[in-house]
Residue, then its C-alpha position, 0 to 999 in steps of 0.5 A: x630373428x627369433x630375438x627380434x620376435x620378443x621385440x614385436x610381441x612387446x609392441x604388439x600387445x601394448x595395453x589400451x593402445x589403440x591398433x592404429x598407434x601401435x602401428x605408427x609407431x611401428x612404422x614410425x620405428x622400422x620405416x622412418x628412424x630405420x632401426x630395429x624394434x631390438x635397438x628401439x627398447x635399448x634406447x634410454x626413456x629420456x630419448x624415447x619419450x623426445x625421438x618418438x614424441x610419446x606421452x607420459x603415459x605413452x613412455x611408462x607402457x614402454x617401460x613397462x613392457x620393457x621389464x616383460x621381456x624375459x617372460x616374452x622371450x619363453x614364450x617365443x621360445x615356446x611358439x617356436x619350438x611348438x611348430x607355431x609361426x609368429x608373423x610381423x607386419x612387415x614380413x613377407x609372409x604376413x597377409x596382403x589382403x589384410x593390409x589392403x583391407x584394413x590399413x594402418x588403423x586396423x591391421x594386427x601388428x602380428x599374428x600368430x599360425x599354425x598350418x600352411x602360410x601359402x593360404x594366407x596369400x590366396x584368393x579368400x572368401x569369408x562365409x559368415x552368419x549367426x550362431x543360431x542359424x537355421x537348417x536353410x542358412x546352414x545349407x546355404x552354407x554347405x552350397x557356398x563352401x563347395x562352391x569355393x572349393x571348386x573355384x580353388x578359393x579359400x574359406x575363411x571363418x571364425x570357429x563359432x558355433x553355427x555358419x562358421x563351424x558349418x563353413x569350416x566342416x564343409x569346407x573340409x569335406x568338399x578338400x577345400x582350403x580354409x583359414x580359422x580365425x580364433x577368438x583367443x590366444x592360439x596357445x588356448x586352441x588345444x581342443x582344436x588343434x586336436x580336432x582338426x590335427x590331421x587337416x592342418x598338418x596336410x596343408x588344408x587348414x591353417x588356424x590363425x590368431x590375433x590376441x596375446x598367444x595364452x589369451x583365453x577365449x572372451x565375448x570382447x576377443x570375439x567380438x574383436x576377431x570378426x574384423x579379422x574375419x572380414x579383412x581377410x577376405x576379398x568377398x563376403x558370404x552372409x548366410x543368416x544375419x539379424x539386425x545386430x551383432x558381429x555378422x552385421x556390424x561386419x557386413x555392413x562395414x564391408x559395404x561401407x569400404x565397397x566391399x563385395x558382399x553377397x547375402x543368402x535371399x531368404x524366404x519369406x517367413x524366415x527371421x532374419x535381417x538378410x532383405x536389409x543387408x540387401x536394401x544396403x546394397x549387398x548383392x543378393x544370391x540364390x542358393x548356390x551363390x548365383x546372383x538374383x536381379x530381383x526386388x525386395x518385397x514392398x513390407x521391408x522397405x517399411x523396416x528401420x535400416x540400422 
């Protein structure tokens, strides 16, 4: 198997490939022609480019990668040997919720763990919100990840400064499980892995990755990674939202596939976006996760919807 991983970090990572073309070609390799990534890049580019109805374009990237291979296969080496797991789309072991919630299009055609892979296939709630987050979302934050951790679901979050990191930390403070989702490579994680050594090595923390495993962090990964987020999670936490951003982009979207989404009711004087969340149809709770039946105050249903 470890050859074959050589093979799905060459696709994985083709270079201005959509994730959704990526995928089918995937499919159209391993489910349709049934054979092995292995078998597909020893296969001529004349037949390539006919079998698999690839562009000029298409076929060079193919080629090109085809010429990475050896440096793919140390860095496999490497993966393996550092304890990390790397997990296909087709494998077992791969998340069933991230397949349910975003589908061909959007699903990572690998990722990249390290820490117990049981919690990927537990019940997830993601706890999100801005990096600048104030004392009340914080605590909100704390509320929600004990919550969690007494309902035996896992928290997943994004390692970001503010929410996340509170959701992680209180989390672990409360002997919950949790997911950490990088904006980077994973292999770029070290300061992390040192931090949390302890956690992840007893089971209650597993550290996961998307990107190329030596990709540095960047605002476009991290951007990137919030779908991740989302998609590993079977309900959604807004503790602090504003009208635009990640923690919106993500909220909303999950509103829009009939996700369950439940946002922190605000006080008043407080600046952020979380009453339009609830205009959208998120659910508002109160500070310890309960859901409220209450009415929006009459001045925001004067402000723009995004």
């Amino acid at each position: 198997m470890e050859n074959e991983y050589i093979y799905w970090l060459a696709i994985a990572h083709l270079p201005r490939w959509t994730q959704e073309k990526i995928n089918q070609l995937v499919v159209e390799i391993i489910h349709n022609k049934k054979i092995a990534l292995s078998d597909f890049f020893n296969i001529n580019s004349s037949s390539i480019q006919k079998d698999f109805k690839l562009s000029e374009k298409e076929l060079k990237d193919i080629q090109d990668v085809k010429n990475s291979l050896p440096n793919l296969s140390f860095l496999v080496e490497k993966l393996l040997n550092e304890g990390y797991r790397i997990i296909p789309l087709n494998s077992e072991l791969y998340p069933k919720i991230m397949k349910e919630n975003l589908k061909i299009k959007y699903s990572p055609t690998v990722i990249y763990t390290k820490g117990d892979v049981k919690i990927l296939q537990e019940n997830a709630v993601a706890i999100v919100g801005a990096r600048d987050a104030n004392a009340e979302a914080l605590e909100f934050t704390d509320n929600i990840a004990k919550k969690m951790a007494n309902e035996y679901k896992v928290v997943v979050s994004g390692f970001a400064k503010g929410v996340d990191k509170q959701a992680l930390n209180s989390s672990i403070k409360y002997n919950g499980n949790s997911i950490i989702v990088l904006p980077q490579g994973i292999l770029t994680f070290d300061s992390g892995f040192r931090k949390y050594y302890k956690e992840i090595n007893t089971g209650g923390v597993i550290v996961l990755s998307t990107f190329p495993p030596e990709a540095g962090w960047s605002t476009g990964l991290a951007m990137a990674r919030n779908r991740y987020i989302y998609g590993l999670a079977k309900e959604i936490y807004v503790a602090q939202t504003n009208e635009k951003g990640g923690t919106w982009q993500g909220a909303t979207e999950g509103l829009k596939n009939k996700r369950e989404v439940f946002v922190y009711y605000p006080k008043k004087d407080e600046k952020c976006a979380n009453y339009q969340l609830i205009k959208l149809g998120a659910k508002a709770v109160d500070f310890n996760g309960n859901i409220l039946n209450i009415e929006i105050p009459k001045e925001v249903e004067q402000l723009k919807i995004f």
